[in-house]
C-alpha positions in Angstrom: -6.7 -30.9 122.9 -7.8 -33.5 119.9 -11.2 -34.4 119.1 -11.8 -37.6 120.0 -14.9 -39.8 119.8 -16.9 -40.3 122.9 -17.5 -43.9 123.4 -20.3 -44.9 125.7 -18.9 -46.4 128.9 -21.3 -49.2 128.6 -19.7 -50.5 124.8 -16.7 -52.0 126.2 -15.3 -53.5 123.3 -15.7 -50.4 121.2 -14.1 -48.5 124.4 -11.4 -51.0 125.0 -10.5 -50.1 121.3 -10.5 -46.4 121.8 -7.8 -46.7 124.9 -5.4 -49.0 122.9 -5.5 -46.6 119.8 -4.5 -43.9 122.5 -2.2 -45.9 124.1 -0.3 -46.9 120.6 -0.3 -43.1 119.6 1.1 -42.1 123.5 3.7 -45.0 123.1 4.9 -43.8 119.7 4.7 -40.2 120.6 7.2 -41.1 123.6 9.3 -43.2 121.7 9.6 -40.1 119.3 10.5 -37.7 121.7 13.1 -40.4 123.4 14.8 -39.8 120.1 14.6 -35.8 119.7 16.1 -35.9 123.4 18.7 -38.6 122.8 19.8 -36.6 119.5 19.7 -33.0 121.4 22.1 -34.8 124.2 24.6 -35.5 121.7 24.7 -32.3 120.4 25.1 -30.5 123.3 28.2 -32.5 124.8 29.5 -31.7 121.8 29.2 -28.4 121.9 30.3 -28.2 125.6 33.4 -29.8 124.5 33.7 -27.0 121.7 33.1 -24.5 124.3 35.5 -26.1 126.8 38.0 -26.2 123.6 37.8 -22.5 123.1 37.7 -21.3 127.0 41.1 -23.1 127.5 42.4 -21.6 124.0 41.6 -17.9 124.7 43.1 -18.4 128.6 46.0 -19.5 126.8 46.3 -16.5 124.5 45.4 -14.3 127.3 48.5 -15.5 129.2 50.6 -15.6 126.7 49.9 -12.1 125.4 52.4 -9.2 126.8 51.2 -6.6 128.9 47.5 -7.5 129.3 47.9 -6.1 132.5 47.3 -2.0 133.5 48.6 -2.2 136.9 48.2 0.9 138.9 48.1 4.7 136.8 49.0 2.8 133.7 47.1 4.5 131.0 46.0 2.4 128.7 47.5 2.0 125.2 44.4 3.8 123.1 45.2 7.1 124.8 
C-alpha cells in the first residue's frame, strides 16, 4: 500500500481534503483502467475473428485435400 498522511479524525476540513484527493486519484485510476479494458476488448474480437478466419480456412484445405483419410490397414504414406 501507499504512504499516506494520517489525518486526525477531529481536523475535518484537513480530513475532508484527504478523502477527496483519494477519491480524484480512485476516479482517474478507474477511468484509466476503463480505457486499458475497452482497448484490450477491441483487440481481442479482432483476433477471434482472425482465429475464426483461419479455423474455417484450414477445414477448408483439409477437405479439399486428397486422401487425408487412412481408413482401415492403410499404411501411411511416410512408410
Amino acid at each position: 500500500m501507499t504512504d499516506t498522511p494520517q489525518v486526525s479524525t477531529t481536523d475535518t476540513p484537513d480530513r475532508l481534503q484527504l478523502l477527496e484527493e483519494r477519491a480524484a486519484h480512485l476516479l482517474a485510476a478507474v477511468e484509466d483502467l476503463s480505457d486499458i479494458v475497452a482497448r484490450q476488448d477491441g483487440e481481442l474480437r479482432a483476433l477471434t475473428r482472425r482465429v475464426d478466419i483461419l479455423v474455417r480456412r484450414e477445414a477448408e484445405r483439409e477437405a479439399d485435400a486428397p486422401g487425408g483419410v487412412i481408413v482401415g490397414d492403410e499404411r501411411p504414406p511416410h512408410y
